[in-house]
Phi, psi and omega in degrees: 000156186291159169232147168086145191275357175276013137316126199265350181228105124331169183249127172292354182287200183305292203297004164261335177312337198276314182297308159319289191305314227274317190301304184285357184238123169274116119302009188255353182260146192292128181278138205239167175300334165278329201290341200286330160289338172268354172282339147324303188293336184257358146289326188275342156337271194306317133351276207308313196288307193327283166330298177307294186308318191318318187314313176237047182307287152337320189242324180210180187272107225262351189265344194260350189254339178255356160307091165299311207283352153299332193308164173285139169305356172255358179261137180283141167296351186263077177258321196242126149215178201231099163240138184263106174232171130265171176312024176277218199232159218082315194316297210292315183267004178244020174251297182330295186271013145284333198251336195241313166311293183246035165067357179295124163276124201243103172267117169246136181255125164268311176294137183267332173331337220205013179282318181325269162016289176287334165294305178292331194257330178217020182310284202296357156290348198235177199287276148309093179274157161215133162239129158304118198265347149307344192264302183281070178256227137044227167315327196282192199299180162283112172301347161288326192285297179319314160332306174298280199318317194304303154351276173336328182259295214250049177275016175220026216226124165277131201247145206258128179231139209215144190180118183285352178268346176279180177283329199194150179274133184230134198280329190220042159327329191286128174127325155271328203218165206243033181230141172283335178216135179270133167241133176284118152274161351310170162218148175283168201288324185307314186316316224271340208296317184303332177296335194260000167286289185289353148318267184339305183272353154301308177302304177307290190289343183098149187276162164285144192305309192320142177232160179290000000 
């Protein structure tokens, strides 16, 4: 297995959950007064992953499927994502066809309170982010801003943007937009299979220089 987060691709399992908490929570140094928050956050690490393995426990072997340096030539660079919502609506059934239609391991961050966090501490492990652009309204970040930050983190990570307001799915977003692929919700199991096609040739080939 790969070691260390300056890896660009992890294993989404028990053992990078083991690995994320140990990095960013040390246990072997003596515990402080500051320190007692983070250790909340590194409770809810571990929930979120917790929540994960049950789901797919069940269906495959999580330490032989998340070695990337293993893969099989018939297996797609897109296996692990990271989707950023809150709970509305399209979420649930476009969660639904990641993981149980096609089979993708799905981590969901819900709160926005806590995508910043999650964006700098686990973006850049997985095949694939998707943020929902309906999650940043009211009170919550600025969806411009994050978007800029996300770059930053995923300059080698294709990034997904989801939204029941746009009109049409778009395949090459980048160039109009500072994201790689638009998905309209609802979207059908064909639409997301082809985004992940073209996902699949950003991550091999690299995004385009262009910017919006």
């Amino acid at each position: 297995m790969m070691s260390g987060l300056s890896n660009k691709r992890l294993s989404i399992g028990g053992a990078v959950r083991a690995r994320l908490t140990g990095y960013f929570f040390p246990t072997h140094l003596g515990k402080t007064s500051a320190e007692e928050g983070e250790e909340e956050n590194a409770k809810e690490v571990n929930y979120l992953f917790d929540n994960f393995d049950q789901r797919i426990s069940k269906k495959k072997n999580i330490d032989a499927l998340f070695d990337y340096k293993n893969y099989s030539s018939i297996l797609p660079i897109i296996k692990n994502v990271i989707v950023f919502s809150r709970l509305c609506e399209g979420v649930s059934e476009f969660r639904h066809q990641l993981e149980i239609e096609l089979e993708l391991n799905v981590v969901m961050v819900n709160d926005p309170n806590v995508f910043y966090e999650w964006l700098f501490r686990g973006a850049h492990i997985a095949d694939l982010v998707v943020f929902n652009k309906d999650s940043f309204l009211d009170e919550y970040p600025c969806f411009e801003t994050f978007m800029r930050a996300a770059n930053s983190v995923c300059d080698e990570v294709p990034i997904v943007v989801t939204s029941k307001k746009f009109m049409l799915n778009n395949l090459s977003a980048r160039g109009q937009n500072n994201w790689d692929i638009s998905l309209a919700l609802p979207v059908s199991t064909y639409t997301i299979k082809l985004a992940l096609q073209k996902a699949t040739d950003i991550a091999r080939d690299g995004k385009s220089i262009e910017s919006p």
